[in-house]
C-alpha positions as a printed NumPy array, in Angstrom:
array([[ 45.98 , 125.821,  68.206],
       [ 42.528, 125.97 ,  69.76 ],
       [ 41.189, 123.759,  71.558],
       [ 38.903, 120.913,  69.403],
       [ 36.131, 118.847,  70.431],
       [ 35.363, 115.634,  68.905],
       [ 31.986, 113.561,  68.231],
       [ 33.798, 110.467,  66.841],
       [ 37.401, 108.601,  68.223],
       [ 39.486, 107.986,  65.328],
       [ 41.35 , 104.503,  64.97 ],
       [ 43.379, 103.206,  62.105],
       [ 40.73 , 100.614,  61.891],
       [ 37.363, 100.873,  60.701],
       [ 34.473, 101.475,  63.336],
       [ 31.192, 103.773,  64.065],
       [ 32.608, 106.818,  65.892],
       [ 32.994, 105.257,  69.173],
       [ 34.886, 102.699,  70.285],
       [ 33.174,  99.539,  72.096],
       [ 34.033,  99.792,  75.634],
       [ 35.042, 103.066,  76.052],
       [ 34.516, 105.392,  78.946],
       [ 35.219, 108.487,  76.969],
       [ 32.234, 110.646,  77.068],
       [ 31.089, 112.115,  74.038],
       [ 31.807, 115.292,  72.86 ],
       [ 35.836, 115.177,  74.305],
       [ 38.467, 117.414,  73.731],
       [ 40.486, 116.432,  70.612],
       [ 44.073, 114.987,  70.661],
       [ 45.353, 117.424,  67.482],
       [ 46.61 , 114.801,  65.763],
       [ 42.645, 113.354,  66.1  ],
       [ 41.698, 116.503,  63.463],
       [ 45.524, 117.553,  61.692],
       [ 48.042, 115.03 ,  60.452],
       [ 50.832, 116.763,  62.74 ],
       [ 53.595, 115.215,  60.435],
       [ 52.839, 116.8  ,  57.144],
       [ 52.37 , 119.864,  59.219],
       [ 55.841, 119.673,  60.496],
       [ 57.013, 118.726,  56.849],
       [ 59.594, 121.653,  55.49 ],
       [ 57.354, 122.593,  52.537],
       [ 58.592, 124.475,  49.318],
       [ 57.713, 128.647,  50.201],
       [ 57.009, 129.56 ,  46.749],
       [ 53.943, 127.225,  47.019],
       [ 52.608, 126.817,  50.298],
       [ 54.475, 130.184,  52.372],
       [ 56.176, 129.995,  55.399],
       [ 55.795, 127.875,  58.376],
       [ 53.75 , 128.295,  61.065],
       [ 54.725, 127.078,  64.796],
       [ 51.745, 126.188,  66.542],
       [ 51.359, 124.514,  70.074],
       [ 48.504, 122.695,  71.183],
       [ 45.764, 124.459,  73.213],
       [ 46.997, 123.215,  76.376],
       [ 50.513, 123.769,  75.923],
       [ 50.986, 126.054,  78.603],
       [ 49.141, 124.536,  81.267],
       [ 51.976, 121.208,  81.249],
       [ 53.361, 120.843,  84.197],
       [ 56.688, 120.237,  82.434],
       [ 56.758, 123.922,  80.869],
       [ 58.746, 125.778,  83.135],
       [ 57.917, 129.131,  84.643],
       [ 60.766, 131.068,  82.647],
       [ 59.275, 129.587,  79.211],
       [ 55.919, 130.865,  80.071],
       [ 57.039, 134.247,  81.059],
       [ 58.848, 134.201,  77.205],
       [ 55.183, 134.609,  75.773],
       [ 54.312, 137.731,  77.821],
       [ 55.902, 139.697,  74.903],
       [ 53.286, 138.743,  72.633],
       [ 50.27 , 139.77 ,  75.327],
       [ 49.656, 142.678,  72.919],
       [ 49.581, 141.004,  69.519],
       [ 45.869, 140.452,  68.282],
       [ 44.229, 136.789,  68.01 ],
       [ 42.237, 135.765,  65.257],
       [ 38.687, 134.249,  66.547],
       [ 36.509, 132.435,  64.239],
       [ 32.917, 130.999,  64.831],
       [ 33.461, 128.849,  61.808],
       [ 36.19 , 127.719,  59.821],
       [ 33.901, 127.471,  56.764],
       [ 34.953, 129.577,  53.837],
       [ 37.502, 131.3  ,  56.076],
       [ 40.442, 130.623,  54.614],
       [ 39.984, 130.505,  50.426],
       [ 39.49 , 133.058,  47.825],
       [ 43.147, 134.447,  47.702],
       [ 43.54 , 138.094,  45.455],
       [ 46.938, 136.64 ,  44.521],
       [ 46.047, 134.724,  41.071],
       [ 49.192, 132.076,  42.133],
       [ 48.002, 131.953,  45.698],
       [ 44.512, 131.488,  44.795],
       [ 45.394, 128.711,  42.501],
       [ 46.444, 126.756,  45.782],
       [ 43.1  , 127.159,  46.834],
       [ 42.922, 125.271,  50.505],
       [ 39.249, 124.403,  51.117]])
């Protein structure tokens, strides 16, 4: 996953944005689950409707101190596979040419 910056903190209660008291700085670098809810995207989800599963990592995955060398060296066969970059996520991801796909439209 990229990395995410945030404008707001997000709390299970109600509030403006930012929290009273805080020291965070505004805009911060995301937790994921700030943005995604990281246990629906974990969820085993039926193929025929919503394809296969995608493993993701968080942006900073590799730079934890608790990844060890040998796992990081694991990713070096994938230095030649291309990256998708996007400026903006709007409209990026609907308007499928497969009529069941595109009735599963996501945004």
């Amino acid at each position: 996953m990229p990395s995410l910056w945030c404008r707001f903190d997000r709390m299970w209660y109600g509030h403006n944005g930012k929290l009273d008291g805080t020291k965070t700085h505004q805009p911060f670098l995301c937790p994921l689950d700030h943005v995604f809810d990281i246990d629906q995207m974990l969820a085993e989800l039926d193929n025929l409707e919503f394809g296969p599963g995608i493993g993701f990592w968080a942006y900073s995955f590799l730079e934890n101190p608790l990844v060890t060398h040998e796992l990081i060296t694991t990713f070096d066969a994938y230095k030649d596979y291309k990256i998708l970059q996007f400026s903006t996520a709007e409209d990026a991801f609907g308007g499928f040419s497969d009529v069941v796909c595109n009735s599963h439209r996501i945004f």
